[in-house]
Each structure stands twice: as C-alpha cells, then as structure tokens.
Wavefront OBJ file of the C-alpha trace (Angstrom):
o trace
v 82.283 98.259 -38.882
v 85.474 99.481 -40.793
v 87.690 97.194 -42.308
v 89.958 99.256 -43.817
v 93.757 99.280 -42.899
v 94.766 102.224 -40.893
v 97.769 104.160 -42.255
v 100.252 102.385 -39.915
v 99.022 99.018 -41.086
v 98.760 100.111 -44.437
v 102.267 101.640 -44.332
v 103.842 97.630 -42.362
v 101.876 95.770 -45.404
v 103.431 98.289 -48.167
v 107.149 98.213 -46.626
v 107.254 94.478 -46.376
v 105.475 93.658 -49.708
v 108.194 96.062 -51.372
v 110.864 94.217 -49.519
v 110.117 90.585 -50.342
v 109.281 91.398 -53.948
v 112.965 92.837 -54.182
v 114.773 90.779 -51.857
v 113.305 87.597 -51.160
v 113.325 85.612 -54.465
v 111.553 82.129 -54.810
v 114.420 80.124 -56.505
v 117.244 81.767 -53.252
v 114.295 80.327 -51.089
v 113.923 76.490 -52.638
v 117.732 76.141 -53.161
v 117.781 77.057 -49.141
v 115.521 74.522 -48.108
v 116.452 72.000 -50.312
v 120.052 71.962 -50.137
v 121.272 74.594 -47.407
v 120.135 75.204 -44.379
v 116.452 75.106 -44.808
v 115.871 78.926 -44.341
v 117.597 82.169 -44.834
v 119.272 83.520 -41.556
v 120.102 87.030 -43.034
v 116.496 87.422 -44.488
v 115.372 86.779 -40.410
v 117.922 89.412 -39.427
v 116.721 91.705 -41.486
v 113.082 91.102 -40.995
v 113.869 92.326 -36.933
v 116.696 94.872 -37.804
v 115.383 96.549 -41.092
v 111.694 95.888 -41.317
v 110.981 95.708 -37.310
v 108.344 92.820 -37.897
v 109.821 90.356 -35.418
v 108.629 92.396 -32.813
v 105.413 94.431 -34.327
v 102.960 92.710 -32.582
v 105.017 92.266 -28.972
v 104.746 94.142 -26.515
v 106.742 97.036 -25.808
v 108.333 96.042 -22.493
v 109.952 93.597 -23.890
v 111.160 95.525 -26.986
v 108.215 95.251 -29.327
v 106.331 97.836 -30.636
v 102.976 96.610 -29.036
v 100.936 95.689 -32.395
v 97.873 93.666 -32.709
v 96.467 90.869 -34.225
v 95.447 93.213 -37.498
v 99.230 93.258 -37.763
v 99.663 89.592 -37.955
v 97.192 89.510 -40.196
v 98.878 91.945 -42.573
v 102.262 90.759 -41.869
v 100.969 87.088 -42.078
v 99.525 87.757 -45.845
v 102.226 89.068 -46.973
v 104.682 86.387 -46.218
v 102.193 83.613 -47.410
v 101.762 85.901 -50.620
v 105.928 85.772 -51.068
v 105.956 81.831 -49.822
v 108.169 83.009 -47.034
v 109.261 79.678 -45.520
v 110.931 81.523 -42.004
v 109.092 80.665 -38.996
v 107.215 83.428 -38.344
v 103.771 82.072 -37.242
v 105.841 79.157 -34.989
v 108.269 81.691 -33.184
v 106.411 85.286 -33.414
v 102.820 85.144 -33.075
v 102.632 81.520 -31.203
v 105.900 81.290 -29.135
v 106.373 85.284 -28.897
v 102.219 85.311 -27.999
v 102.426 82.630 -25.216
v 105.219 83.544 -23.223
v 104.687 87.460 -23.532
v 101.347 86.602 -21.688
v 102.905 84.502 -19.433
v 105.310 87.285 -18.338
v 107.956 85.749 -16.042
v 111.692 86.647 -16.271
v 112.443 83.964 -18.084
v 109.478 84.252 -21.085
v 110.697 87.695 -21.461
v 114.166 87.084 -21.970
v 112.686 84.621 -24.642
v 110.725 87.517 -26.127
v 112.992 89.846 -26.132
v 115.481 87.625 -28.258
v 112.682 87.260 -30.710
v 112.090 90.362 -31.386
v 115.606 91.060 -31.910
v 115.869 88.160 -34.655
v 118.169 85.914 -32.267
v 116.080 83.441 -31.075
v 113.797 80.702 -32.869
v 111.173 78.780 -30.694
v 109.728 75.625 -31.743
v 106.502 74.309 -30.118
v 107.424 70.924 -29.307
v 103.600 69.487 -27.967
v 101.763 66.670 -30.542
v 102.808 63.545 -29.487
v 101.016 61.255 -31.738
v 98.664 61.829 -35.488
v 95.671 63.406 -33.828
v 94.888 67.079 -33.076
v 94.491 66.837 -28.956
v 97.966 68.378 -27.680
v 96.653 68.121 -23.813
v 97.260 64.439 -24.506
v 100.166 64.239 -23.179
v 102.858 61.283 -21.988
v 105.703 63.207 -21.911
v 106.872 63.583 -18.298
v 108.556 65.914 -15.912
v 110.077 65.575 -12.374
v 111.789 67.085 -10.280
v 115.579 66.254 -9.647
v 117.012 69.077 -6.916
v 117.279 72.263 -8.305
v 116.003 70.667 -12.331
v 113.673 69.340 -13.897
v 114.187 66.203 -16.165
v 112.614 65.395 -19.334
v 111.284 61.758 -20.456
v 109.046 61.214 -23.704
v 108.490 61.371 -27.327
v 107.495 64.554 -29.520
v 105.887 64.349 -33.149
v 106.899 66.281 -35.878
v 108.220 69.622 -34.126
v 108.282 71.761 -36.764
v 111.288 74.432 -36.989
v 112.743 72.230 -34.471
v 115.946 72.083 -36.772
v 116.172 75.630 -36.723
v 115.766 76.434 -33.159
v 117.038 78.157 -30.039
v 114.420 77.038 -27.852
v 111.620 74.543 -27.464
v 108.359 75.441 -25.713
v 107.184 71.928 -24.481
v 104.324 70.254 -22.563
v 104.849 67.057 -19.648
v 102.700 65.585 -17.240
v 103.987 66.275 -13.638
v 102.165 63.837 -11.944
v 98.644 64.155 -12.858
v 98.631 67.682 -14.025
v 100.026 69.404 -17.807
v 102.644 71.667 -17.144
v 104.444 73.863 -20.384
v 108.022 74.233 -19.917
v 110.591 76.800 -21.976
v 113.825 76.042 -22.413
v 117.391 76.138 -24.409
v 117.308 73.586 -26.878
v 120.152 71.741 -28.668
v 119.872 68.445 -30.993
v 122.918 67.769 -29.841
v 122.789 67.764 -26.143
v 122.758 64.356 -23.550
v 118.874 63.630 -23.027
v 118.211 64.671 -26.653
v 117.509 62.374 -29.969
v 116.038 64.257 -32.701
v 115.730 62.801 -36.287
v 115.039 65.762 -38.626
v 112.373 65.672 -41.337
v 112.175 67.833 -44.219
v 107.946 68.387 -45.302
v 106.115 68.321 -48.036
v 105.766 72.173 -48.113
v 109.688 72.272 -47.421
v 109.303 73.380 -44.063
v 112.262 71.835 -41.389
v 110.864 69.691 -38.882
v 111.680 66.787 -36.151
v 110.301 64.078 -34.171
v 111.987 64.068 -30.767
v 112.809 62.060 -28.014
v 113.998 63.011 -24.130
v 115.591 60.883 -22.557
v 116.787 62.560 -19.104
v 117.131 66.041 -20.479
v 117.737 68.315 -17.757
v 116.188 71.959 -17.941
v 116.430 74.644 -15.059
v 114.017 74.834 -12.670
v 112.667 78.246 -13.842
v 111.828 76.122 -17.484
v 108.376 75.683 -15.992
v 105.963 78.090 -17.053
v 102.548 77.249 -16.164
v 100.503 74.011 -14.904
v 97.075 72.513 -14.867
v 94.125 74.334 -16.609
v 96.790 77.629 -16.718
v 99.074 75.648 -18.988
v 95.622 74.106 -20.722
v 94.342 77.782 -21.821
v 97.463 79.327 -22.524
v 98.305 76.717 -25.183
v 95.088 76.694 -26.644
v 95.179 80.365 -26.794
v 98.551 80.305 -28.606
v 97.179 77.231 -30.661
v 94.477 79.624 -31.763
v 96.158 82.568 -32.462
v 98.656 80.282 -34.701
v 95.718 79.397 -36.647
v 94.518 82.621 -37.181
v 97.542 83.343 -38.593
v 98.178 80.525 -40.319
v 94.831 81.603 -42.257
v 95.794 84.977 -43.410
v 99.125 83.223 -44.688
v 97.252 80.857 -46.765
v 94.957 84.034 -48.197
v 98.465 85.442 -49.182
v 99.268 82.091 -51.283
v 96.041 81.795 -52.625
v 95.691 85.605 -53.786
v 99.198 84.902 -55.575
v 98.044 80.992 -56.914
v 95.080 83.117 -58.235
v 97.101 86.012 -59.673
v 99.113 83.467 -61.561
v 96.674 81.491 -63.071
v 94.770 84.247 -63.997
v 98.290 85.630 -66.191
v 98.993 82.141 -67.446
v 95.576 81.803 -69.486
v 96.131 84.876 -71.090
v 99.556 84.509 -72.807
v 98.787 80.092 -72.593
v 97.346 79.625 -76.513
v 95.180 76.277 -77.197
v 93.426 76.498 -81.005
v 95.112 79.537 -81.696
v 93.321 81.545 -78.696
v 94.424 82.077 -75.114
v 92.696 79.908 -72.733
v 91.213 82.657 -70.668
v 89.034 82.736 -73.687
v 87.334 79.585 -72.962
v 84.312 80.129 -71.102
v 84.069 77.066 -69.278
v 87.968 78.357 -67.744
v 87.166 81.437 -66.863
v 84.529 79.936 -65.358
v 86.896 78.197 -63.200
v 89.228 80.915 -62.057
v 85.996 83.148 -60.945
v 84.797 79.811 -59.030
v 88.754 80.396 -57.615
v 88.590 84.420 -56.838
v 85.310 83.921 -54.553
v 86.870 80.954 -52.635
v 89.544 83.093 -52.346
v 87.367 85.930 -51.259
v 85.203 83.918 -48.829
v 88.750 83.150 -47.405
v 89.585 86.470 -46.769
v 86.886 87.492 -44.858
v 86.748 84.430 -42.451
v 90.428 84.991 -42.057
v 89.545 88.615 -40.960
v 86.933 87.463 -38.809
v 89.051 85.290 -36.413
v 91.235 88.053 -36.729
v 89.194 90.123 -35.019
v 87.931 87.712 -32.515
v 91.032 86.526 -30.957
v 91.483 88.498 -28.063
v 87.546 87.726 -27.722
v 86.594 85.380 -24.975
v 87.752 82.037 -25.406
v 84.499 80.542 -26.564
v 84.304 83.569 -29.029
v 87.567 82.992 -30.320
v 87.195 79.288 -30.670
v 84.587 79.618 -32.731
v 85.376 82.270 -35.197
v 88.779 80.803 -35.582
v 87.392 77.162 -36.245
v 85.037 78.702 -38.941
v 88.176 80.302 -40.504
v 90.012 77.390 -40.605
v 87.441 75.189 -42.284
v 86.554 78.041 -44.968
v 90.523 78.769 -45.484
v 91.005 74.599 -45.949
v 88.146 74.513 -48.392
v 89.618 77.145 -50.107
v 93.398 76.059 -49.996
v 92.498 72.664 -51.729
v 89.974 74.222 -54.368
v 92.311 76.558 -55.224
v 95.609 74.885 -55.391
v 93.980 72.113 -57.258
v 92.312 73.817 -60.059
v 95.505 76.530 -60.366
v 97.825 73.281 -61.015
v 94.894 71.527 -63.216
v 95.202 75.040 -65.322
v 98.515 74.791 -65.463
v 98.192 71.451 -66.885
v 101.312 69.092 -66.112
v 103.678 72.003 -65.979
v 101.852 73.060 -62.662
v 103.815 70.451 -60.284
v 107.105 71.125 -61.907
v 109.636 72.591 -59.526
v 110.619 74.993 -62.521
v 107.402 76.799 -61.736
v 106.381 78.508 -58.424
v 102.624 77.491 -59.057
v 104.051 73.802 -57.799
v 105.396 75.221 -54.599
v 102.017 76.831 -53.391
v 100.274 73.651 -54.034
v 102.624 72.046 -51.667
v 102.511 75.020 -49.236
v 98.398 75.024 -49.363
v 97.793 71.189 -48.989
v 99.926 71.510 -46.052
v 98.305 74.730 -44.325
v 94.687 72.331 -43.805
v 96.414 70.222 -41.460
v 98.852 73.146 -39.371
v 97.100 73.930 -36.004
v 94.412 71.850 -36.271
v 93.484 69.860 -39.363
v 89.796 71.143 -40.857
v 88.185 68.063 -39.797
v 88.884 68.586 -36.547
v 87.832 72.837 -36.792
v 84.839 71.359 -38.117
v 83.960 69.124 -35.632
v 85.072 71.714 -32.795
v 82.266 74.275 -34.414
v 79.953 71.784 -34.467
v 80.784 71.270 -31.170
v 80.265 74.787 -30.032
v 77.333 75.947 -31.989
v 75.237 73.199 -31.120
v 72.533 73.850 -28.595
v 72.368 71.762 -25.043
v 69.821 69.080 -24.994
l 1 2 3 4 5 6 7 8 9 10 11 12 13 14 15 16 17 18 19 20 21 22 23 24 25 26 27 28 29 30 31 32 33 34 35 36 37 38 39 40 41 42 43 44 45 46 47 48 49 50 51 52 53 54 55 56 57 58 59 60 61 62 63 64 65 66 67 68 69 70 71 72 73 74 75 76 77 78 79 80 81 82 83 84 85 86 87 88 89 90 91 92 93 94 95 96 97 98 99 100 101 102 103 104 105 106 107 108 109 110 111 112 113 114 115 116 117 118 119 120 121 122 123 124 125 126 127 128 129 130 131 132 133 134 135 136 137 138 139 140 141 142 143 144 145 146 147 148 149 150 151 152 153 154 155 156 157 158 159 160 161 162 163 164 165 166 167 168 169 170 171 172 173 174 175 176 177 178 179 180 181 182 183 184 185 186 187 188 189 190 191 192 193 194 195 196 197 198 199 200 201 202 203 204 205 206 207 208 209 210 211 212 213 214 215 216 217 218 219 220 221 222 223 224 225 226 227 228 229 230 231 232 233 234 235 236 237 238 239 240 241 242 243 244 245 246 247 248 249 250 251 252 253 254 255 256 257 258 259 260 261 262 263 264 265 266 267 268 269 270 271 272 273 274 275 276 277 278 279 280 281 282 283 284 285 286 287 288 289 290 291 292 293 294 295 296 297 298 299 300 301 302 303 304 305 306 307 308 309 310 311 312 313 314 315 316 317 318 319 320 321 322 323 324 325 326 327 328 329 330 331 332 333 334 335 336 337 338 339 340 341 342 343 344 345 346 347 348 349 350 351 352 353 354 355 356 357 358 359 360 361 362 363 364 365 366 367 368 369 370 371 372 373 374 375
C-alpha cells in the first residue's frame, strides 16, 4: 500500500506548516489563553479565509472542498506540531463530521458557517467522569412548537468559545442529539467556565428550561447512538495525529537541547545512556505515527473496523504521549516545566490528549473487547 502524501496533501501540509511557523507564535498563543480570550479569533479567520482548512475536509455542498480523513490527518499534525490551541478537532472534524452526515437544513447551515470561520461548535455530551456519553440524564420534551432542555453537562470543552452546542437528552426512553444556538448568557443556561491543564477553554453546564427550536433535533435512538460514536471516533483519530505533531516537535527539541546543554565540559547528547533515551523517544514516536495512520485509514471502514483500529491508536498514541513528554521534561531537567520554555507547554498538552475522546484505559479495554473471540 502507498503511504505517501499525494501532491495536494503534500502541498495543504507545506502551506500550513509555513504559515504557523511565521504567524502563529507560541508566546501570542499562551498570553491568549492565559489572559485574553483563550484563543486567537483572527488566526481562525484566517485559517477559513487564507489557508481554506476550515472547510478541507467538508463537503462541497456545503462549501467545503470535499477532503478526507488523510487531510485531517495532515492538517491535524500540523497544528499539534505548532500547539495550535483553536478548536479544530471539536468544531471541524467532530461537529463539521456529524452534522454534514446528518444533512438536514439546519446541520448544513451549521456547516456551512464552519467552513467559513464563523461558527464554533462545542460537543456538549459527558455528563459525569467516565467515558460512556450514551449515559445520559439530560432531558428533552416537547413544549408546542420547542423543545426544552433540563440537565447537567461535564466539562464542555470550547464551550466558552462557542456559537453552538451539539448536545445529547433522553426523550423519554430513547437518546436524541440536538444542535442548537448557544449563549452562556441566555434564561435556561448556567455555565461556570474552566480553564485546563493544557490551557484549553472549557465549561460544565447546566439547563434549566432552555428552549431550542423544534428543528434542534437531529437524530434519535440507535441513529443518534452511531452518529456520535462515529464523530467520537473520528475526533480521536484526529486527536492522535495532533499528538504525533507535539511529540515530533517535544522530540525535535530535546534532541537540539543536548547538543548545545554542556555537563563536564561535553554536551549531553554525548552521554550514551541519553542518547539512549531520546532513540527510546523517536521509536515511540514512530510507533505513534503509524497507528495514527492506521485509524486514519480505517475510519470510514465499518464501524467494527473503525473501532478497532482507532482504539489501538489511541492506546499506542497515550503510551507514547506520556513516555515522551516525561523523559523530554526529565532532559530538560527543572527548566522543562517552566512556562519560559515551550517544552513545558507540550507536556501539559500531551498528558491531556490520553484522556480527550476516550481515556486509554478505556481504548484498551474497548480492543480487548473487540478482539476477543466468543465463547
């Protein structure tokens, strides 16, 4: 099989790498999040009016330009490379992914605002610590021509940020996801905002009578069931790829800082026992990479396929993620949590990554789950 980029992908991964090396710097980003407004608006704008990404892997009929997962792979990398903290896994591939196969009016009105860089959609569906979003207590009934919200959301993340909330409610005894306008702000809404450990902007939310239009409802019942784990999936996938990107860059760092680092007079690179280390690093990094590609290629695979390539990813890509981010800041010695130097920052960003869309305890159990034989 041939894994090589074609020109077009090749050509999406150069553009954007050239752009985020010259316009996206790291200490712009962390004074954003930290003391702004947790993200760069004209940076999104630009990645939809200048680079096009926003809508590379939507479809075309709703003013994409009909890319596939390879794309999000490529485009995925290279933002976890840069430590882009916009939402592009939450709103593009996950939000954009759902609703574009769900197709109605009102999903590709949603879409089509994505692409064009004016809408951000949070997926508003955990409702407590574990990984099962069809548990679900949230409800939704039916109040003449609305429907009204009641329940409690965990940790939305980009919830601060967003337009829109994709959300899931029990209507009677059945799941049904639900898109709609979303405002902290609004009667029916309490939202207490949360900053993360990766600096990501996030919110635990409560509905209390919120009122959505009737044409909110997108799918019920197993429909609603596999389209979120679909999008859940695909998230993952992606979320993979972006942690390669980190981890190539962690790598590339550490690598630079044992040369010119002296200990003894000598650099430490020198030290066998070191380099040691950082080769451990490159084939974790490596083994990474081509689980990452795998689910990459697997996702529009049945779901059983796609479940299963995607769990093996994740679990390889959380291995990684720790034994990488660890030993790059152990390197580094105590300079490697500063906040002076970036190597800090994709600790943060990696330790979070095993726990986004499924933690890797709960990918593991899922592939033991799958790949064990019936009795």
């Amino acid at each position: 099989m041939d894994f090589d980029l074609s020109a077009e992908q090749q050509l999406l991964r150069d553009g954007l790498t050239h752009f985020l090396a010259n316009r996206y710097g790291l200490a712009a980003s962390r004074t954003a999040v930290k003391t702004g407004a947790g993200w760069q608006p004209e940076t999104w704008k630009a990645f939809a009016d200048e680079l096009g990404i926003l809508g590379a892997t939507l479809p075309e009929s709703v003013g994409g330009m009909g890319g596939g997962p390879v794309e999000t792979m490529v485009i995925a990398e290279a933002l976890g490379h840069a430590l882009v903290v916009e939402p592009y896994v939450n709103t593009v591939v996950v939000a954009g992914g759902l609703l574009a196969r769900i197709g109605s009016d009102v999903s590709n009105g949603v879409v089509e605002q994505i692409a064009a860089g004016e809408a951000i959609v949070a997926l508003a569906a955990a409702e407590d610590s574990s990984d099962d979003l069809t548990s679900v207590s949230t409800t939704a009934r039916r109040d003449g021509d609305q429907w009204v919200l009641d329940g409690f959301k965990a940790l939305v993340v980009d919830a601060p940020l967003a337009t829109h909330l994709i959300a899931t409610a029990r209507i009677d005894d059945e799941i049904g996801l639900f898109v709609f306008p979303y405002d902290d702000a609004a009667d029916g809404v309490t939202a207490h905002a949360i900053r993360t450990v990766d600096d990501r902007q996030a919110a635990d939310i409560v509905f209390e009578g919120l009122r959505i239009p009737s044409d909110a409802l997108l799918a019920t019942g197993d429909e609603a069931s596999s389209a979120l784990e679909r999008a859940v999936d695909e998230g993952a996938a992606a979320i993979c790829a972006e942690a390669v990107g980190a981890m190539r860059r962690v790598l590339d760092d550490t690598v630079e800082y044992s040369k010119q680092r002296q200990q003894f007079g000598v650099p430490l690179s020198s030290f066998q026992v070191l380099s040691h280390r950082m080769v451990d690093m490159l084939m974790e990094v490596e083994q990474a990479s081509a689980a990452s590609l795998l689910a990459t290629i697997r996702v529009d695979a049945e779901p059983e396929v796609r479940a299963r390539a995607v769990s093996a990813a994740k679990v390889t890509v959380g291995r990684a993620a720790r034994f990488v981010g660890q030993n790059a800041v152990q390197l580094h010695g105590g300079m490697g949590m500063t906040e002076e130097l970036a190597i800090g920052h994709y600790f943060k960003r990696l330790a979070a990554v095993q726990y986004e869309y499924g933690s890797t305890d709960r990918h593991l159990a899922r592939y033991v789950e799958l790949t064990t034989p019936p009795r």
